[in-house]
C-alpha positions as semicolon CSV with decimal commas, in nm:
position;residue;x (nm);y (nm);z (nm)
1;X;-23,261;-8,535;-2,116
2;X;-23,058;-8,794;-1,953
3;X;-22,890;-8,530;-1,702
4;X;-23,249;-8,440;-1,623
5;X;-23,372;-8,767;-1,542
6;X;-23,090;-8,863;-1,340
7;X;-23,138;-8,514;-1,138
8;X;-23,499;-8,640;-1,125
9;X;-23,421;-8,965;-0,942
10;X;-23,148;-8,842;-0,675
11;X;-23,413;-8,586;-0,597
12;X;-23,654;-8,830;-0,560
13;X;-23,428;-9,062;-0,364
14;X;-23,309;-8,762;-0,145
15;X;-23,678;-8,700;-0,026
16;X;-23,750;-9,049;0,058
17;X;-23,441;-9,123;0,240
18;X;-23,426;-8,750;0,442
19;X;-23,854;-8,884;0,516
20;X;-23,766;-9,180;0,655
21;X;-23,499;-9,075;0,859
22;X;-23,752;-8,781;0,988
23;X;-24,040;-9,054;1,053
24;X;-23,826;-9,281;1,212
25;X;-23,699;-9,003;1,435
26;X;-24,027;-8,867;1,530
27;X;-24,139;-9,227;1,593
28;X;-23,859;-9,282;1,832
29;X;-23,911;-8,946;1,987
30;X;-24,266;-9,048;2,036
31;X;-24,243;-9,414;2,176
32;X;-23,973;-9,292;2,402
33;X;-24,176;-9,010;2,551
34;X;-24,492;-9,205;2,588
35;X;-24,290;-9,461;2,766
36;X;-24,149;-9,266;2,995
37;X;-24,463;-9,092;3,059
38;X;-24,668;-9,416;3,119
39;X;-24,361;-9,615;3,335
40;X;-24,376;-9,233;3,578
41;X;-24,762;-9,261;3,594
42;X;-24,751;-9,622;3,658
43;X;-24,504;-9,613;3,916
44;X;-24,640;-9,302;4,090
45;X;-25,025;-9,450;4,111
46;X;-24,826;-9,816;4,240
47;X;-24,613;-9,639;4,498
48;X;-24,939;-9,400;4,614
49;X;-25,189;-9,737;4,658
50;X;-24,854;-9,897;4,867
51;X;-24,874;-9,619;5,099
52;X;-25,252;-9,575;5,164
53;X;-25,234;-9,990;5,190
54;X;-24,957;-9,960;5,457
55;X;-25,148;-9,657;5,653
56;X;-25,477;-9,867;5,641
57;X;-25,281;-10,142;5,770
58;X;-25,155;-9,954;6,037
59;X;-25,508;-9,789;6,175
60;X;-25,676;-10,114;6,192
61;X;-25,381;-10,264;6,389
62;X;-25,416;-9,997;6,617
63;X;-25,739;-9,855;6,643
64;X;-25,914;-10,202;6,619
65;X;-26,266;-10,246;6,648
66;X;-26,290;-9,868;6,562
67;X;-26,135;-9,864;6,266
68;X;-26,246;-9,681;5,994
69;X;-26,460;-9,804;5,699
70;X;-26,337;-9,679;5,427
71;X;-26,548;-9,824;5,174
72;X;-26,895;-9,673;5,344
73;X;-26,970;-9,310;5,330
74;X;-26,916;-9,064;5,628
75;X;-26,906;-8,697;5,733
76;X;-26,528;-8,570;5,773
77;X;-26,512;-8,196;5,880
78;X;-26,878;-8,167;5,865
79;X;-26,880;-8,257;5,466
80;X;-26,980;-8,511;5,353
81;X;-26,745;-8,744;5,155
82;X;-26,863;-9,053;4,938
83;X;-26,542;-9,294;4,876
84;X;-26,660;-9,379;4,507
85;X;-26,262;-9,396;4,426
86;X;-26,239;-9,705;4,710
87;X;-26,116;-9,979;4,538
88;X;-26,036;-9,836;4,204
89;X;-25,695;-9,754;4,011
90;X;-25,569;-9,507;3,783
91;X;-25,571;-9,539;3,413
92;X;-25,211;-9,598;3,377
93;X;-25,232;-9,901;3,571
94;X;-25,532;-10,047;3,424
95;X;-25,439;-10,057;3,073
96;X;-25,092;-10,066;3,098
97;X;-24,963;-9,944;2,722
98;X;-24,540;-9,943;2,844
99;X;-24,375;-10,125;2,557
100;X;-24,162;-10,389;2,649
101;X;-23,824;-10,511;2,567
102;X;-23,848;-10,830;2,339
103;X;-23,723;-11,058;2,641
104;X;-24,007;-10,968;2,859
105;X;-24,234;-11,028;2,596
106;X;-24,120;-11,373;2,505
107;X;-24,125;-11,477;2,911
108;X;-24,453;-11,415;2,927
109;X;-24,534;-11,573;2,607
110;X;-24,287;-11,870;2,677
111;X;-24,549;-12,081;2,829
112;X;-24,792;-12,089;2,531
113;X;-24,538;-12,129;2,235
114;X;-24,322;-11,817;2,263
115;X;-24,442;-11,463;2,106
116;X;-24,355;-11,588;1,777
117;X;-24,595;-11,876;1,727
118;X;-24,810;-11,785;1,987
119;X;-25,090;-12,074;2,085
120;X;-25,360;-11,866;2,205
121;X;-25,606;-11,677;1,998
122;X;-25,907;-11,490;2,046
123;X;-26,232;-11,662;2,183
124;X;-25,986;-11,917;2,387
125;X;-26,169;-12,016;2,758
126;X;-25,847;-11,919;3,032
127;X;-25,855;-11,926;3,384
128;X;-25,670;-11,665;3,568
129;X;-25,368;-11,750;3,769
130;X;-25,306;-11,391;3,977
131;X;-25,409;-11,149;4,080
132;X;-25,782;-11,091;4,302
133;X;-25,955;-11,276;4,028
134;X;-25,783;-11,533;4,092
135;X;-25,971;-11,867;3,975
136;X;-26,262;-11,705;3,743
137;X;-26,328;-11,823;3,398
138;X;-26,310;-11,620;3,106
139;X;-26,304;-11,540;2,766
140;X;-26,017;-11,361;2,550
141;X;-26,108;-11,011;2,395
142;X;-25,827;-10,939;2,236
143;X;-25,414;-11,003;2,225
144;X;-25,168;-10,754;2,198
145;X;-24,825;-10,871;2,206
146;X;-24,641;-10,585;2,195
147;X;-24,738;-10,514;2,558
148;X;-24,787;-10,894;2,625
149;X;-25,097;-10,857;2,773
150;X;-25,429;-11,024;2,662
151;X;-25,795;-10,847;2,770
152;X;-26,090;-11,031;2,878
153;X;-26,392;-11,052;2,779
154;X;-26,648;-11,021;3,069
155;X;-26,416;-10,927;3,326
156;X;-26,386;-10,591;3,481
157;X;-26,183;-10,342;3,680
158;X;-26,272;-10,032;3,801
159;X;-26,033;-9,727;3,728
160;X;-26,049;-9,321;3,830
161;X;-26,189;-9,096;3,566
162;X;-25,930;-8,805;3,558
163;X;-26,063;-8,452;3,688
164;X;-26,068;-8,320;3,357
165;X;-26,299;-8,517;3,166
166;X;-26,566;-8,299;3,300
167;X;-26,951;-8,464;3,244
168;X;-26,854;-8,854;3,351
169;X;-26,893;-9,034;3,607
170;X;-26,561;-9,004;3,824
171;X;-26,537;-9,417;3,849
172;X;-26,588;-9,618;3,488
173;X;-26,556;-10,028;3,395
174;X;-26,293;-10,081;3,133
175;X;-26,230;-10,462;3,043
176;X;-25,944;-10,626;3,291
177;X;-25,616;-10,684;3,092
178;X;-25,399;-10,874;3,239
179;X;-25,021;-11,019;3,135
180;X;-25,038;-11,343;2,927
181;X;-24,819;-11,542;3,204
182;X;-25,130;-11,471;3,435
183;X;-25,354;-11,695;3,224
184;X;-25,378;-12,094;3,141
185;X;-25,574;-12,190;2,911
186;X;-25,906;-12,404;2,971
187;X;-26,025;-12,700;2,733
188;X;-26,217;-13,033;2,739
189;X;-25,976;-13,333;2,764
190;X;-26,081;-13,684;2,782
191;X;-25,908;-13,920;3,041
192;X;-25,760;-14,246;2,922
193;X;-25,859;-14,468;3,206
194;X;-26,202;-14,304;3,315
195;X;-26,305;-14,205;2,970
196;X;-26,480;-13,863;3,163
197;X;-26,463;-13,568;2,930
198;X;-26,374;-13,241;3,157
199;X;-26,229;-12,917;3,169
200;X;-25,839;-12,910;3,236
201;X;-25,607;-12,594;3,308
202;X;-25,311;-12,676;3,001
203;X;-25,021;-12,539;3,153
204;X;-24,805;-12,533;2,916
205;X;-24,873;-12,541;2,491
206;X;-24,578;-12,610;2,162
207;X;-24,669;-12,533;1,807
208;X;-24,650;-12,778;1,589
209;X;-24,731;-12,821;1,188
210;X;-24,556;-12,497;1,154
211;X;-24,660;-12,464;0,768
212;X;-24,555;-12,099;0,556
213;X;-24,770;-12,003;0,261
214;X;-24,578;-11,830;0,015
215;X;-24,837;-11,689;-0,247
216;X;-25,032;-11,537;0,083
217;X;-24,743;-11,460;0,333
218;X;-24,887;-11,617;0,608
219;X;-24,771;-11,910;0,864
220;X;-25,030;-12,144;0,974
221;X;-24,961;-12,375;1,298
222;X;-25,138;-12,609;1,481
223;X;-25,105;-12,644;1,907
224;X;-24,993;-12,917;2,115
225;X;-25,053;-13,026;2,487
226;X;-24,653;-13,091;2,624
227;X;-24,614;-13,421;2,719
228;X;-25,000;-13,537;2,646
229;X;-24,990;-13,519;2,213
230;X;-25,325;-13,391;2,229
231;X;-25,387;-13,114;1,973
232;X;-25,627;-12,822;2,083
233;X;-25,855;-12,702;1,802
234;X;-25,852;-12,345;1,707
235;X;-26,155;-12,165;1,811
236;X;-26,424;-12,132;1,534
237;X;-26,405;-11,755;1,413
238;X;-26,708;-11,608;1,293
239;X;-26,698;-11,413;1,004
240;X;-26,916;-11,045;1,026
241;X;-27,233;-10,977;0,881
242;X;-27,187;-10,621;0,726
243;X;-27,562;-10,476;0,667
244;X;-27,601;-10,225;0,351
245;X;-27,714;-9,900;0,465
246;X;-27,816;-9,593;0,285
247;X;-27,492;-9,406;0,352
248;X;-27,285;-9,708;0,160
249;X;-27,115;-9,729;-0,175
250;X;-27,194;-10,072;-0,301
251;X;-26,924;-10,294;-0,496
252;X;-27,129;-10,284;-0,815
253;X;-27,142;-9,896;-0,825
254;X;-26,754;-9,898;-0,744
255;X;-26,638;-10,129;-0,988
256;X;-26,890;-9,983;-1,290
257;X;-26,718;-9,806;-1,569
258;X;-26,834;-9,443;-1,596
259;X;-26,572;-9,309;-1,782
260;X;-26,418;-9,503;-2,103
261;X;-26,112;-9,272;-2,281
262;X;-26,115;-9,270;-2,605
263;X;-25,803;-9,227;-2,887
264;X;-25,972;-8,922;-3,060
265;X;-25,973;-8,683;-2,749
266;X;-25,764;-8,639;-2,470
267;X;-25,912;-8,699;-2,136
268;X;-25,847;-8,329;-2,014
269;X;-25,731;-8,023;-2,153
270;X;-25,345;-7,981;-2,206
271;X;-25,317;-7,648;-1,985
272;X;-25,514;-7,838;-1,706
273;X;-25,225;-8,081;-1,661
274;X;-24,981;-7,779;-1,545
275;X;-25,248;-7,639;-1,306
276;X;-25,252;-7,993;-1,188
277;X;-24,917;-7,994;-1,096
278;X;-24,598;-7,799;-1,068
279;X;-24,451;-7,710;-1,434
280;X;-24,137;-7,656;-1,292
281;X;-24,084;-7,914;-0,990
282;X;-23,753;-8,099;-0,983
283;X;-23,963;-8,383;-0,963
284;X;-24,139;-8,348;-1,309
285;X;-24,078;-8,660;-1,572
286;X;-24,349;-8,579;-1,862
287;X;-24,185;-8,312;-2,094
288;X;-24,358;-8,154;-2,352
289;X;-24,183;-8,208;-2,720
290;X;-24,073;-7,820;-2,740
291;X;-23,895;-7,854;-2,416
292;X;-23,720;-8,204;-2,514
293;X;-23,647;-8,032;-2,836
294;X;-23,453;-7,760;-2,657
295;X;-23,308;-7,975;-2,428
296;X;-23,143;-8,186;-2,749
297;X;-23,025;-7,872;-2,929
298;X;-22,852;-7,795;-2,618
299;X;-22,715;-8,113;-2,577
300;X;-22,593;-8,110;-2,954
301;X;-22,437;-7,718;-2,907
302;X;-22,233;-7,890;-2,617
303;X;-22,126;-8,151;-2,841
304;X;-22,003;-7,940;-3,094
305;X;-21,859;-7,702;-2,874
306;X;-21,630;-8,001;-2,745
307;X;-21,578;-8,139;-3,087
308;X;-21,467;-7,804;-3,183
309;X;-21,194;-7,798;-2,879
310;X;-21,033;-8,174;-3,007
311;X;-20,926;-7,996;-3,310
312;X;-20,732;-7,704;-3,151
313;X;-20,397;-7,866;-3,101
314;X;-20,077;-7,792;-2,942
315;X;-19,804;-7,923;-3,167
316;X;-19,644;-8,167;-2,936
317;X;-20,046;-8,280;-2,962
318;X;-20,029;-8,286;-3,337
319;X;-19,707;-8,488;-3,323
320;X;-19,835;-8,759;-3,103
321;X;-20,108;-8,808;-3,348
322;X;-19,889;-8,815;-3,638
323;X;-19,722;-9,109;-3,454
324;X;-20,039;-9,293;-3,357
325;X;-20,146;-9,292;-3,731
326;X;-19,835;-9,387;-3,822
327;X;-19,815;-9,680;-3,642
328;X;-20,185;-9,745;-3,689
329;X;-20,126;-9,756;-4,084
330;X;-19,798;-10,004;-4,015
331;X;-20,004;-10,270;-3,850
332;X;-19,940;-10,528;-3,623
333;X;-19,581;-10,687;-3,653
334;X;-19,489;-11,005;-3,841
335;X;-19,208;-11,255;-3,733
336;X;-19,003;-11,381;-4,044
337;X;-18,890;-11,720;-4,101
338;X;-18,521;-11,558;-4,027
339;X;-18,660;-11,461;-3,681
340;X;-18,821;-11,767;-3,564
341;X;-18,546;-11,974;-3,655
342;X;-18,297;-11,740;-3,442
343;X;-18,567;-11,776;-3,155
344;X;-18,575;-12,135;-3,199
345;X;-18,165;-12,119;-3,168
346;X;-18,151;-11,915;-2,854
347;X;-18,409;-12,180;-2,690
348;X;-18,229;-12,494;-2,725
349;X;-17,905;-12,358;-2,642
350;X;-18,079;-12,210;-2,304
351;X;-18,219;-12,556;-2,283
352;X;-17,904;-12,728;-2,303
353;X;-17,703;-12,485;-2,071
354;X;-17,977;-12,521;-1,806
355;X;-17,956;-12,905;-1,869
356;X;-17,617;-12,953;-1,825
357;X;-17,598;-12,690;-1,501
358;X;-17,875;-12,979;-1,296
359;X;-17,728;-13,272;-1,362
360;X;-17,503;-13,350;-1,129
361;X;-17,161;-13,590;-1,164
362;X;-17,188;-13,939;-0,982
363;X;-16,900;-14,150;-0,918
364;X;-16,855;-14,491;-1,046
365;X;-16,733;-14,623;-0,704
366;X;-17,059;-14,502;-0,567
367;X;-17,307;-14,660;-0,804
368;X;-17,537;-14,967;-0,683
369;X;-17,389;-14,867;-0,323
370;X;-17,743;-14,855;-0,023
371;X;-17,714;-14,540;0,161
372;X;-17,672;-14,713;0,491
373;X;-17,358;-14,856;0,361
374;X;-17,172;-14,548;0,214
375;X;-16,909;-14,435;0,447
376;X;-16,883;-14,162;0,740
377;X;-16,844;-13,838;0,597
């Protein structure tokens, strides 16, 4: 049984470890195609809005007061077009999904605390920094940091529908997002010498009262104004008001006992359990007590088979056993009195040879003599 178990866990460990390296494969595979994907999309719709920019640019230097309007309708080759797409951008460009490489990410976190502790959260008043917007107030959505971007809350842009999502409108409003270095945040600060409470742009946040909770896994920080020591409260966070409806399992029907086993009948039938699963799956660790049975017997025919082979012996085999007990039944050896007195001998009469080989022979002429006054050699 112990061979079976042990074929039952490197099974089990082969499957997880040949999963993960499938998964983490596929998710590579996946990231790295959607990347690319978004980066060509993004850089195609950038590089075709540069070149209509630049040939606009160029008609109303030349043509003047004539120029076209391109954000009215008109009749071109006797049809008649409507610019609904003036002014908008592709999809790519408005919500901007390309991952980014844990350096960009942290520069445009760096001025609110770094990506790590990050000092903004959502429901913080910003002001935006770049961009055409430049100057409105607004709201924050939602953060996602592995893009680095934050989304606003009132805030739109305008982006083409693609042809294919046949039965929309061909322009839609999708909340601006926009990269966290292109926001400041906005709160009330008091002044010192006026004592006038008023909004101020904070340009620049630290985390302080960094604080892990161990029985939770959570870190809990609070936010500092550089160079001021003001600390900016958290915005208050408004828990949600789930509403029953008819369609909902309530907690009391979840957590109420409708089955209780009982010691006098099993909870199923025994020849449901192999329908249940596969009998015969390398997987399987409940045995029944006929297999486990067989399983021992085997074990048992193996050990007397081996038994069996110790006691067919070659006589050089034989021989070497003979010895063994031999020496077994003599014992360990005992030193006489005869012997340790010899050893004893032999030990002082090293002693005394080594003695007399160190000590070297001083003259008497030399004894009491300083070293600086010995003579020249």
């Amino acid at each position: 049984m112990d061979k079976i178990l042990r074929r039952v866990r490197m099974a089990e460990r082969q499957v997880i470890r040949r999963r993960k390296k499938l998964a983490t494969s596929e998710f590579i595979n996946e990231v790295k195609l959607r990347a690319i994907k978004d980066t060509k999309a993004l850089h195609e719709d950038a590089a075709r809005a540069i070149a209509q920019a630049r040939q606009a640019r160029r008609e109303d230097w030349e043509m003047g007061p004539i120029a076209p309007r391109r954000e009215v309708p008109r009749v071109s080759d006797g049809t008649f077009v409507d610019p609904v797409e003036w002014g908008t951008v592709m999809p790519a460009r408005a919500f901007s999904n390309v991952p980014l490489s844990p350096q960009a990410v942290e520069q445009r976190c760096a001025w609110a605390g770094g990506s790590e502790f990050l000092c903004l959260a959502e429901g913080d008043r910003v002001v935006i920094t770049e961009g055409p917007m430049k100057g409105r107030l607004d709201k924050i959505a939602r953060i996602e940091l592995d893009t680095g971007m934050v989304r606003l809350h009132d805030a739109k842009t305008n982006i083409t529908v693609p042809s294919w999502l046949k039965g929309m409108d061909p322009v839609a409003a999708v909340p601006l997002r926009l990269p966290i270095s292109a926001v400041r945040l906005v709160h009330p600060i008091t002044d010192g010498e006026t004592g006038i409470t008023k909004d101020a742009i904070i340009r620049e946040l630290k985390p302080i009262r960094i604080m892990p909770d161990r029985p939770t896994r959570t870190v809990t920080w609070s936010r500092m104004v550089t160079g001021l020591n003001i600390t900016i409260p958290w915005p208050r966070v408004e828990k949600p008001n789930f509403e029953d409806n008819a369609c909902d399992t309530l907690r009391i029907n979840v957590e109420e006992r409708t089955f209780i086993p009982t010691l006098l009948s099993p909870p199923m039938p025994e020849g449901l359990i192999d329908e249940l699963r596969n009998q015969y799956s390398k997987f399987r660790t409940r045995h029944t007590p006929e297999y486990i049975a067989k399983k021992a017997a085997e074990e048992e025919e193996k050990r007397a088979k081996r038994q069996q082979a110790k006691e067919m012996l070659t006589p050089i085999q034989e021989f070497n056993r003979m010895q063994r007990e031999i020496r077994r039944a003599r014992g360990q050896p005992v030193l006489t009195e005869e012997m340790l007195a010899k050893i004893g001998e032999v030990m002082a009469r090293n002693l005394n040879a080594r003695g007399e080989r160190t000590v070297p022979s001083i003259p008497a002429e030399t004894v009491g003599v300083k070293r600086s006054d010995a003579p020249l050699a």
